[in-house]
C-alpha positions as a Markdown table, in Angstrom:
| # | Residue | x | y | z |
|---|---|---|---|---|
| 1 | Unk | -49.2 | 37.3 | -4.8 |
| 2 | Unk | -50.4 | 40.7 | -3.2 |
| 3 | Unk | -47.8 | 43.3 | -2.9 |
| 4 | Unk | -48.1 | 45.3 | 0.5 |
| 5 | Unk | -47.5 | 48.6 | -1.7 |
| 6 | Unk | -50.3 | 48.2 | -4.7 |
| 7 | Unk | -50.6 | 46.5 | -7.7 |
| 8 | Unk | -47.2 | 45.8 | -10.0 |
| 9 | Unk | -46.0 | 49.3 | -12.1 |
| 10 | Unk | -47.1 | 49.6 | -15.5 |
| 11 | Unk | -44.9 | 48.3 | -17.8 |
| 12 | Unk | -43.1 | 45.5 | -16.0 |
| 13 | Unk | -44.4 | 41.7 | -17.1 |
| 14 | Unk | -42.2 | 39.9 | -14.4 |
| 15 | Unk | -39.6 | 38.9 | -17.3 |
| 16 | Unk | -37.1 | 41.5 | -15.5 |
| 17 | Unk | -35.9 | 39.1 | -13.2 |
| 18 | Unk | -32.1 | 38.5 | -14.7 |
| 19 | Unk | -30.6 | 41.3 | -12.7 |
| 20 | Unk | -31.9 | 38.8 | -9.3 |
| 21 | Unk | -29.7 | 37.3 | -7.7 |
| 22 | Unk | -29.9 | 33.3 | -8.0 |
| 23 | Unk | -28.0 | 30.7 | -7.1 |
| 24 | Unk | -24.5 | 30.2 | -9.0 |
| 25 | Unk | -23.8 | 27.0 | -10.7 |
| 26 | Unk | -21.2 | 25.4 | -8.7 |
| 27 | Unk | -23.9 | 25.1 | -6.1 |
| 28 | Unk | -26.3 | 23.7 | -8.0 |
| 29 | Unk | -24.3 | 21.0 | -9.8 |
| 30 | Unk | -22.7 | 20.5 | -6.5 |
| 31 | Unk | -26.4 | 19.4 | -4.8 |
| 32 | Unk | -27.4 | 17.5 | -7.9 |
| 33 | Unk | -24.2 | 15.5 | -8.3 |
| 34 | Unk | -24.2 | 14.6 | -4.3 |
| 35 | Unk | -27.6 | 13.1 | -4.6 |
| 36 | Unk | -26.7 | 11.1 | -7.6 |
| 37 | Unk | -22.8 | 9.7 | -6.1 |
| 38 | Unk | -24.9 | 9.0 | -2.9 |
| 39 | Unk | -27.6 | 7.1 | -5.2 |
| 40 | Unk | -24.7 | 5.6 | -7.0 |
| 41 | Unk | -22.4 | 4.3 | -3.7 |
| 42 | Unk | -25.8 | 3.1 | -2.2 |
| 43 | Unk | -26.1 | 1.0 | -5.3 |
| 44 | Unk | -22.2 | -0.1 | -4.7 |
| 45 | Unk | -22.8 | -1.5 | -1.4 |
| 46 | Unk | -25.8 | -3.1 | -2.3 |
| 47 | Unk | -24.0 | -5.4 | -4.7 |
| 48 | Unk | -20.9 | -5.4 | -2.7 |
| 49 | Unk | -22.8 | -6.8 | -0.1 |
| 50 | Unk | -24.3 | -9.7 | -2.7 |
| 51 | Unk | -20.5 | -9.9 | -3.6 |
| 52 | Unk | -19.3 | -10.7 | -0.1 |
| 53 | Unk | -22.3 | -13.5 | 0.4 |
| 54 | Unk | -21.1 | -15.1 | -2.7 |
| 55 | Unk | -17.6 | -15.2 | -2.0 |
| 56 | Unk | -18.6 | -16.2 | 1.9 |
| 57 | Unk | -17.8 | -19.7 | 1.4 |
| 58 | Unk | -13.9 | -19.2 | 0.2 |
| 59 | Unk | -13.5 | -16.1 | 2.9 |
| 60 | Unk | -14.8 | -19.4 | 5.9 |
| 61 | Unk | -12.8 | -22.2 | 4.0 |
| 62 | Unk | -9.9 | -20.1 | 3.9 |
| 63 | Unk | -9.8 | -19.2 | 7.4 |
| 64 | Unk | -11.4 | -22.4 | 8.5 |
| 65 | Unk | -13.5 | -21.3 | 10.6 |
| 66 | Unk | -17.7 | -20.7 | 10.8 |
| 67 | Unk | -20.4 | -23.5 | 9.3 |
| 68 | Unk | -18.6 | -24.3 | 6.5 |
| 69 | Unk | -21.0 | -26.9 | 5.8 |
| 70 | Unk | -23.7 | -25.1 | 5.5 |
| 71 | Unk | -22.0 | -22.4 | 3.0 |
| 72 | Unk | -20.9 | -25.6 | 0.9 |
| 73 | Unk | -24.7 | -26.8 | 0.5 |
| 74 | Unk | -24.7 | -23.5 | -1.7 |
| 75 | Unk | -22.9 | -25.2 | -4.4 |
| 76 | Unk | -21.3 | -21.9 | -5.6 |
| 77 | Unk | -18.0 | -22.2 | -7.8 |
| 78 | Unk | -14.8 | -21.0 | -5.9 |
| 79 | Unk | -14.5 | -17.4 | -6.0 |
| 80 | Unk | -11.9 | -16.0 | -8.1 |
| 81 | Unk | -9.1 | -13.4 | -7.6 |
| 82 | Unk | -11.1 | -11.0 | -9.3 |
| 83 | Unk | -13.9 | -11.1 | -6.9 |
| 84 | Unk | -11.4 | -10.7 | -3.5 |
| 85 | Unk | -9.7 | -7.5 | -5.6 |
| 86 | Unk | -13.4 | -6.0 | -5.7 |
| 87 | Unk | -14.6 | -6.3 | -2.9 |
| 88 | Unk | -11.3 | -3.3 | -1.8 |
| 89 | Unk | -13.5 | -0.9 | -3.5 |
| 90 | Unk | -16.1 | -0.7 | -0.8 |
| 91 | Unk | -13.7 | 1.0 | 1.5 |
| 92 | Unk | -13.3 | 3.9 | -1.5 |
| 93 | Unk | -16.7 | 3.9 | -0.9 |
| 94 | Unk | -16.7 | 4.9 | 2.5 |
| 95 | Unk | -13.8 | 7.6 | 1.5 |
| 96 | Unk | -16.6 | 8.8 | -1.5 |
| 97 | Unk | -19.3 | 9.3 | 1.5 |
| 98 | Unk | -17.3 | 10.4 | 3.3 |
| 99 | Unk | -16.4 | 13.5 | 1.5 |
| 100 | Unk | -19.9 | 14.9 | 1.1 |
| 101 | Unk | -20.9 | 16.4 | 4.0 |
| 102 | Unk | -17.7 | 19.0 | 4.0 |
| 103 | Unk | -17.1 | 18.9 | 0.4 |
| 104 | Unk | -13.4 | 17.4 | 0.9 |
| 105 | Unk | -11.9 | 17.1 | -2.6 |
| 106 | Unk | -9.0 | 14.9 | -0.9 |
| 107 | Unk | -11.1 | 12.4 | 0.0 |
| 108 | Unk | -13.4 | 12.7 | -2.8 |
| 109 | Unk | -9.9 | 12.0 | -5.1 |
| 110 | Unk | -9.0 | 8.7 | -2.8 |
| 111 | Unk | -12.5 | 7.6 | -3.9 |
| 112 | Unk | -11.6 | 8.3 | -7.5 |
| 113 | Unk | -8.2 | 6.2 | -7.2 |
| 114 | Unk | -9.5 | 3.3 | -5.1 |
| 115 | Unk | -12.7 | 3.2 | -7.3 |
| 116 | Unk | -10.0 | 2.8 | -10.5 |
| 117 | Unk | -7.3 | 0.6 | -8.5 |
| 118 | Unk | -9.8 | -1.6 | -7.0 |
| 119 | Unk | -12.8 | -1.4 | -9.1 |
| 120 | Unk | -12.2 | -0.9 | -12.8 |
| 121 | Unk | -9.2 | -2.8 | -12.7 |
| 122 | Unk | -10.5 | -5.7 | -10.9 |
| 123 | Unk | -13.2 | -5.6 | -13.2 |
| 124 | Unk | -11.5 | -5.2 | -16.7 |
| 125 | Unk | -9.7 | -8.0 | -15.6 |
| 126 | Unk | -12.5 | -10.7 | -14.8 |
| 127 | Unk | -13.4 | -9.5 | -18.3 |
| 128 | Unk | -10.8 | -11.0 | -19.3 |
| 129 | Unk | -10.7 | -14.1 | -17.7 |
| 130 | Unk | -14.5 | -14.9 | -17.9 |
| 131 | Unk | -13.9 | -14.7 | -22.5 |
| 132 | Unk | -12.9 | -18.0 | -23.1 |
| 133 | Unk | -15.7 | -19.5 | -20.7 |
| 134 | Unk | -18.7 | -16.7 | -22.3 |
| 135 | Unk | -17.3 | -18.1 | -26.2 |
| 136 | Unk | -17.8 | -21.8 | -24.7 |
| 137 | Unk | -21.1 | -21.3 | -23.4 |
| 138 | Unk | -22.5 | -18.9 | -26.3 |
| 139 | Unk | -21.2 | -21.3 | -29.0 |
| 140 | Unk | -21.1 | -24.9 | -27.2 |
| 141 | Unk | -23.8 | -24.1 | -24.1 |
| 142 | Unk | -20.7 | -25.6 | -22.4 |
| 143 | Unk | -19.9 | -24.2 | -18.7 |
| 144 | Unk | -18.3 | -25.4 | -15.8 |
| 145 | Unk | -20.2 | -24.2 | -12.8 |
| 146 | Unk | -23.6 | -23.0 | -11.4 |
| 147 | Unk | -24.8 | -19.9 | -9.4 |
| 148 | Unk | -28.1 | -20.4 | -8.4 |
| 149 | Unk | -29.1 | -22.7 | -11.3 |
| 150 | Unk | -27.5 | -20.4 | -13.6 |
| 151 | Unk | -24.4 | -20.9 | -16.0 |
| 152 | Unk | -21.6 | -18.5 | -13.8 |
| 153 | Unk | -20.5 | -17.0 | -16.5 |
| 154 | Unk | -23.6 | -15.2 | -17.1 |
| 155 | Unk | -24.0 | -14.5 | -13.6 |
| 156 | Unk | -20.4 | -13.1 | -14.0 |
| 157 | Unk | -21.0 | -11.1 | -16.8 |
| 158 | Unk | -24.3 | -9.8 | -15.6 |
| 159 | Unk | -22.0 | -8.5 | -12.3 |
| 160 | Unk | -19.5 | -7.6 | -14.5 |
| 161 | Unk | -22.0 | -4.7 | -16.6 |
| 162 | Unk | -23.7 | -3.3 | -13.3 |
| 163 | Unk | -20.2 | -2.9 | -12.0 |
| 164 | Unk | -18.8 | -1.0 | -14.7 |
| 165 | Unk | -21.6 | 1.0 | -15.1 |
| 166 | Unk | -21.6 | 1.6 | -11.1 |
| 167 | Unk | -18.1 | 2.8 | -11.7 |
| 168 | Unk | -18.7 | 4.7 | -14.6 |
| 169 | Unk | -20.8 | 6.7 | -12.9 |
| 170 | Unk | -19.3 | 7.2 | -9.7 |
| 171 | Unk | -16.3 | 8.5 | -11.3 |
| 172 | Unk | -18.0 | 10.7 | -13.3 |
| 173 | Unk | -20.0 | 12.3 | -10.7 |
| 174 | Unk | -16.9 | 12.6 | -8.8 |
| 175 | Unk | -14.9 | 14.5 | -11.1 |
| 176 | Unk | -18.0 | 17.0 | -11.6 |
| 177 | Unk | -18.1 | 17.4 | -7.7 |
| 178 | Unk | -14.7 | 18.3 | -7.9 |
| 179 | Unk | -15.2 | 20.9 | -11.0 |
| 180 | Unk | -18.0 | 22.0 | -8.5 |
| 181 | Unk | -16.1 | 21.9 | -5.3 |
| 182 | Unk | -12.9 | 23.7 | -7.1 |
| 183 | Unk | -12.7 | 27.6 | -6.1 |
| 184 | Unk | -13.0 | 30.0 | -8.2 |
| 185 | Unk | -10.5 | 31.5 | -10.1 |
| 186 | Unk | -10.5 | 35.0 | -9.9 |
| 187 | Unk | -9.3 | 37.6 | -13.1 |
| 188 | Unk | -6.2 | 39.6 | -12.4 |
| 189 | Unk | -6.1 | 42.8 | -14.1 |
């Protein structure tokens, strides 16, 4: 780049540059851990919305209302209590967005709850009641229902690995954005 006033003085290289100022790190992690909870609560309602398609026909049966008989020709297995717990977690998704734009830590903590109270938990437990039916299919290729032309469970566990990961990550991106979003402490003499 031309300089208005001449050539560079002798004896600089352009490796003087840590006395510059640059931009601290809370800012940076900040922007880099927004774009990846956004990527990461897009990804949430994605399958939440496949969540809420599959669990359609119990939400209409319930409530007896809409084509049922058109959901039925579906053939999907009953939803389980699991999948109703899980589907809580999208409105901590909106709280997680939410708190973005103005870098609310109080809303970003919310997320962080009702990702755990909703999400994990809801999870860990369909974990634990989809066991017995994986060790039937894995050692019998026994299984009680279909998705799709698919043994459930698999479907099920398949869901059950994106979610944790999805919630894995969230709340670690969320607790760095709160690191981030934290002031700083200043030294007392």
């Amino acid at each position: 780049m031309a300089s208005k006033y001449g050539s560079r003085p002798a004896g600089t290289d352009g490796s003087d540059f840590w006395h510059r100022e640059s931009v601290a790190w809370q800012y940076k992690f900040s922007s880099l851990n927004k774009s990846r909870l956004k990527t990461d609560l897009t990804v949430h309602i994605l399958i939440g919305l496949l969540m809420i398609v599959r669990i359609l026909p119990g939400i209409t049966s319930f409530l007896g209302v809409g084509p049922v008989q058109r959901l039925r020709q579906w053939n999907l297995p009953p939803p389980r209590p699991w999948e109703y717990a899980w589907i809580i977690s999208l409105v901590g998704v909106i709280l997680g967005w939410r708190s973005m734009p103005k870098n609310e830590s109080a809303l970003l903590k919310q997320y962080m709850i009702g990702s755990v109270v909703f999400g994990v938990i809801p999870v860990l437990y369909g974990l634990i009641d989809q066991s017995d039916d994986l060790y039937a299919y894995l050692n019998e290729k026994k299984f009680t229902g279909q998705i799709l032309g698919y043994p459930a469970v698999v479907v099920w566990f398949m869901f059950l690995t994106v979610a944790t990961q999805i919630h894995g990550f969230g709340l670690y991106f969320a607790a760095q954005l709160i690191k981030s979003w934290r002031p700083r402490e200043r030294k007392t003499k």
